[in-house]
C-alpha positions as CSV (number, residue, x, y, z in Angstrom):
1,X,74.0,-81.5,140.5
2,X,72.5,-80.4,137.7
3,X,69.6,-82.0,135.4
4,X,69.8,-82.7,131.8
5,X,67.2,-83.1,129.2
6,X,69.7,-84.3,126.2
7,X,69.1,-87.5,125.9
8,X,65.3,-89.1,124.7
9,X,64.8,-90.5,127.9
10,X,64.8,-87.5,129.9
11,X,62.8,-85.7,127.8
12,X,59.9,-88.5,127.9
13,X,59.9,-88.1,131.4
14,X,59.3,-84.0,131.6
15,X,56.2,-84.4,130.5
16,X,54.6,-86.3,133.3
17,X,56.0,-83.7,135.6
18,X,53.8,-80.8,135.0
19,X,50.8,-83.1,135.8
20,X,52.8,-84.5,139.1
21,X,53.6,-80.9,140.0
22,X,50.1,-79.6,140.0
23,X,48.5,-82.5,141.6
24,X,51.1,-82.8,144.7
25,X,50.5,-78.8,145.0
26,X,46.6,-79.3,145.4
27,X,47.1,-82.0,147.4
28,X,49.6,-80.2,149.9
29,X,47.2,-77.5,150.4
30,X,44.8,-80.0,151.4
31,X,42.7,-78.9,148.4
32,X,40.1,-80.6,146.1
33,X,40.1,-80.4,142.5
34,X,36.5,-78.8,142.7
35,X,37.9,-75.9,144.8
36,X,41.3,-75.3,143.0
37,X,38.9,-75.4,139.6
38,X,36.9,-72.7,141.0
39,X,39.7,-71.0,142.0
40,X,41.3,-70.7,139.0
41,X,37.8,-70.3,137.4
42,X,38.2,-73.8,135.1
43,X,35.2,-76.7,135.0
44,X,36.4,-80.2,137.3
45,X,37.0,-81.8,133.9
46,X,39.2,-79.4,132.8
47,X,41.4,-79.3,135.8
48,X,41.1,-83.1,135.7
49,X,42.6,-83.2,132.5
50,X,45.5,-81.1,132.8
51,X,46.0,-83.5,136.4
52,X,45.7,-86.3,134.0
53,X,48.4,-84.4,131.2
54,X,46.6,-82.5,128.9
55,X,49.0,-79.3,128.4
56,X,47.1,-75.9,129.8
57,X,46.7,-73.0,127.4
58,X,48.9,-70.0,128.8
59,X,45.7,-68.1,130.7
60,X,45.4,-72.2,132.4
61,X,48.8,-71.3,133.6
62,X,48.3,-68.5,135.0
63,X,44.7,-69.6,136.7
64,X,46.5,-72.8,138.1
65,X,49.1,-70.9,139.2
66,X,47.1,-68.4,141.2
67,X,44.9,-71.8,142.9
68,X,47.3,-73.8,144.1
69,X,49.6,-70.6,145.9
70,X,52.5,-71.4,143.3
71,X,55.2,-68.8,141.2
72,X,53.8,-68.5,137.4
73,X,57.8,-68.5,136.5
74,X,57.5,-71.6,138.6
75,X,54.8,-73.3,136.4
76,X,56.1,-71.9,133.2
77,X,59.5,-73.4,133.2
78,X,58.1,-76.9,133.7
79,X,55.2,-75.9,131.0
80,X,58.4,-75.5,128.5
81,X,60.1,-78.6,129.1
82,X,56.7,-80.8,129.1
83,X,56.0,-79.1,125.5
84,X,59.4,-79.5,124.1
85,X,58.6,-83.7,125.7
């Protein structure tokens, strides 16, 4: 099965999932937002906001990626569909 982002409504709906995919990985780990923010050496509010949708820069990605255990290459591919959304 393979997933298509050709038609509108698709692509509307990659952009929640970067948010979604950060938030279930900090929540897996059994992790708060004030210790993944420190980990990845961001403010709360700043993690917050990228929880609540705000697109990360590309050294976020990289900071997120290292706090909540996950692939950057992992990250990145949903960071490129949610900017394309």
């Amino acid at each position: 099965m393979s997933i298509s982002f050709d038609d509108r409504k698709g692509i509307e709906a990659a952009g929640p999932v970067f948010s979604w995919l950060v938030r279930l990985s900090r929540q897996t780990l059994g992790r708060s937002v004030e210790e993944v923010a420190r980990l990845a050496g961001m403010t709360v509010s700043d993690w917050q906001a990228i929880e609540d949708g705000r697109i990360p820069s590309r050294a976020q990605l990289r900071s997120i990626a290292k706090a909540i255990d996950l692939r950057i290459e992992q990250l990145a591919i949903i960071d490129r569909i949610r900017r394309k959304a």
